[in-house]
VMD Tcl script that draws the C-alpha trace (Angstrom):
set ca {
  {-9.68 15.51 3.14}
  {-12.47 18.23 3.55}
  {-14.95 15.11 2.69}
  {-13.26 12.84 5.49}
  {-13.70 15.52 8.16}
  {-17.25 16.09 7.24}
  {-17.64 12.44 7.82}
  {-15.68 11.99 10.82}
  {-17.28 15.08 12.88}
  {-21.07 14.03 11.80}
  {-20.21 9.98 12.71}
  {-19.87 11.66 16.47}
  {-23.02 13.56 16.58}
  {-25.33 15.81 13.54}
  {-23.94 19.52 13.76}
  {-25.10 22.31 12.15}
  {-22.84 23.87 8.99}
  {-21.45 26.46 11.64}
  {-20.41 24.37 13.76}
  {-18.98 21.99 11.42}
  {-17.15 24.67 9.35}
  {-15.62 25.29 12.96}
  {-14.62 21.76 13.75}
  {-12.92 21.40 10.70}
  {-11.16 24.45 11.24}
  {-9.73 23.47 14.58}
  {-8.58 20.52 12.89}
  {-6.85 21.82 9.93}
  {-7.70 25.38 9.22}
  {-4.27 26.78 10.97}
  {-2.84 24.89 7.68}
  {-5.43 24.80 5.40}
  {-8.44 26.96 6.25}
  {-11.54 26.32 5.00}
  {-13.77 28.21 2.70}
  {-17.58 28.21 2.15}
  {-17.27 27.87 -1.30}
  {-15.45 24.63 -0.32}
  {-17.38 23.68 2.48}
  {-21.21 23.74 1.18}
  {-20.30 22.16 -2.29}
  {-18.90 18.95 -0.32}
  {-21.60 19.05 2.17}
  {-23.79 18.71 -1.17}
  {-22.42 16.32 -3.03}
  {-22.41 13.85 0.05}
  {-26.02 15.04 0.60}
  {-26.94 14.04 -3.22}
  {-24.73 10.57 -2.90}
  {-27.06 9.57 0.32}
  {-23.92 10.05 2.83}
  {-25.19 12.98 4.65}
  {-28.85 13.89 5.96}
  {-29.59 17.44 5.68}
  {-32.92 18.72 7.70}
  {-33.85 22.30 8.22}
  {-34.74 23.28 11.37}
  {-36.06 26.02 13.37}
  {-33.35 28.88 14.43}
  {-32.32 29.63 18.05}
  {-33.21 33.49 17.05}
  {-35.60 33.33 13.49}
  {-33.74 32.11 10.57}
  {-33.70 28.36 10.21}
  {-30.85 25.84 10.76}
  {-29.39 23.22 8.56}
  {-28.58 20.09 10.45}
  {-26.47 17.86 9.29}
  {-26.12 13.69 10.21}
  {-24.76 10.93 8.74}
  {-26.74 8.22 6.87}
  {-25.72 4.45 7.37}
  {-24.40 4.64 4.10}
  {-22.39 7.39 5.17}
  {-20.96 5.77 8.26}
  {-20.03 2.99 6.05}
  {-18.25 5.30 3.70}
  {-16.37 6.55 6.88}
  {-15.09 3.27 8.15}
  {-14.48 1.99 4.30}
  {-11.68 5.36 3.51}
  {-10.59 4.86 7.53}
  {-9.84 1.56 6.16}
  {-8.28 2.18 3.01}
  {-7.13 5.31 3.07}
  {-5.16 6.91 -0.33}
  {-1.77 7.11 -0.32}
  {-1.18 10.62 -0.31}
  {-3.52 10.17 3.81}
  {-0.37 8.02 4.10}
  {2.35 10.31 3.18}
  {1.24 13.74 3.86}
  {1.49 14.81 7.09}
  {-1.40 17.15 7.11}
  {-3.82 14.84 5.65}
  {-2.18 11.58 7.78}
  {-3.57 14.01 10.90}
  {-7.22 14.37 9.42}
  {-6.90 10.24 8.93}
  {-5.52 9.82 12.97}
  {-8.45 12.54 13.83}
  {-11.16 9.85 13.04}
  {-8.80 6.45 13.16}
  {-10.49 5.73 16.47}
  {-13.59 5.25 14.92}
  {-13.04 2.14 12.99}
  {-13.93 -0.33 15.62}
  {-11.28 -2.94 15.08}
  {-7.83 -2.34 16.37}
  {-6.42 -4.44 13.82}
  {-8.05 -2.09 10.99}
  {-6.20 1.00 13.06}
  {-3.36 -1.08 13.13}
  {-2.69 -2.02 9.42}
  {-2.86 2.17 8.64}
  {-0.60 3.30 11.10}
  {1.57 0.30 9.40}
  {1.41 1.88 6.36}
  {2.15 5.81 7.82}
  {5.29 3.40 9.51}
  {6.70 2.04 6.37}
  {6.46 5.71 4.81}
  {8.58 7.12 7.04}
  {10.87 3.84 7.49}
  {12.32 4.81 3.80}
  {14.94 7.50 3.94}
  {14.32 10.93 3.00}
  {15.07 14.38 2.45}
  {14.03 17.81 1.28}
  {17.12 17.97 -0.81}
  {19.34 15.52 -3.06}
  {22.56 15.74 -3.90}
  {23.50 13.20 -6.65}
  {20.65 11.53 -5.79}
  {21.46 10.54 -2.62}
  {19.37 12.46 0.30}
  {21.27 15.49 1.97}
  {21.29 15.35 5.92}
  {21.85 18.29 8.01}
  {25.37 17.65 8.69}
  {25.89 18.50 5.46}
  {23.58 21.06 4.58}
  {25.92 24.47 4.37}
  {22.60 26.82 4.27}
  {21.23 27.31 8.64}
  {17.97 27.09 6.86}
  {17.78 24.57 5.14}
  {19.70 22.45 7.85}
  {16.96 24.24 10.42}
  {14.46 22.07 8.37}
  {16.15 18.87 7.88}
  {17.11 18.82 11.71}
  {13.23 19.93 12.96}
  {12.00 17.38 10.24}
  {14.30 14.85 11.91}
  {13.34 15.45 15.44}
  {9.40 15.03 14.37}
  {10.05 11.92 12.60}
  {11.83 10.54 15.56}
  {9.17 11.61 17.85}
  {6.46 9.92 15.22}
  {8.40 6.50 14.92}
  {8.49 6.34 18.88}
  {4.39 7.18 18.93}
  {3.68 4.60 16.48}
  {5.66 2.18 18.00}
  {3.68 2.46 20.92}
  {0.40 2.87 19.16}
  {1.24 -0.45 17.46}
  {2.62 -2.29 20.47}
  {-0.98 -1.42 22.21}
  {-3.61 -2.02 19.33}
  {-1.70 -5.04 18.95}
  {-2.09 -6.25 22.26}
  {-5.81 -4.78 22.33}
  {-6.43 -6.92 19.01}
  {-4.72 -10.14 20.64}
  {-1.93 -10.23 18.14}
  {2.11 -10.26 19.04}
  {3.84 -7.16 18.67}
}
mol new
graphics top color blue
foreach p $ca { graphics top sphere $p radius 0.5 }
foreach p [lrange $ca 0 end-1] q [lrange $ca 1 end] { graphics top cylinder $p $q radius 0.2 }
display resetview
């Protein structure tokens, strides 16, 4: 996901490492903070596969700035995972939130459309953090308060994520000139 965000920030405008290391950490770092040793690595390897420009430049005070921008090979990258995205963008709800950061870049609302399908069929199957005979356990039966605390928040934001892509659908649909 670090690689996605890298891509996503620089397709709106070059930055320079700081100030991508801070994007990305309003984005995800609350959950999964990012490190330098993390950061610089990725920002290499996409330099070295022609996804990223990297060009020094001068320093607002005296040491020199890296900035970063995407090459049209790297935009194309962007819009190609935005596209496709791996299952686990899909199913985990941290990573599914890096995905929606950028989904508005893919220019086609049908393209938007199809993932947030995919994120709706995920959460159409039922289930739970814990199984009893193989069957999910709800919270009306959960003895422990903390586990049932769980199941019931996880509830309520699944409801609340089901109503949003319902509406998210019913509009990209209409934007893309398909029926709901």
């Amino acid at each position: 996901m670090l690689e996605l965000s890298i891509l996503g920030f620089l397709y709106e405008r070059p930055l320079h490492g700081y100030e991508l290391k801070e994007r990305i950490h309003g984005l995800s770092g609350h959950v999964r903070p990012v490190s330098d040793g993390a950061l610089y690595p990725a920002i290499t390897r996409l330099v070295r596969n022609g996804l990223v420009d990297s060009r020094t430049e001068p320093g607002a005070s005296a040491a020199p700035r890296r900035t970063l921008s995407l090459t049209p090979e790297g935009r194309r990258e962007l819009l190609d995972r935005l596209r496709a995205p791996k299952d686990a963008e899909i199913t985990d709800g941290q990573r599914f939130f890096t995905l929606l950061a950028f989904l508005g870049h893919l220019p086609d609302p049908a393209d938007q459309a199809a993932v947030l399908r995919r994120r709706q069929a995920f959460l159409d199957v039922p289930a739970s953090f814990f199984y009893e005979d193989g069957a999910p356990v709800g919270a009306e039966r959960e003895p422990d308060p903390f586990r049932r605390g769980m199941l019931r928040i996880a509830r309520a934001t699944g409801t609340a994520e089901k109503a949003w892509l319902a509406e998210a659908l019913e509009e990209l649909d209409r934007r893309a000139g398909q029926p709901s």
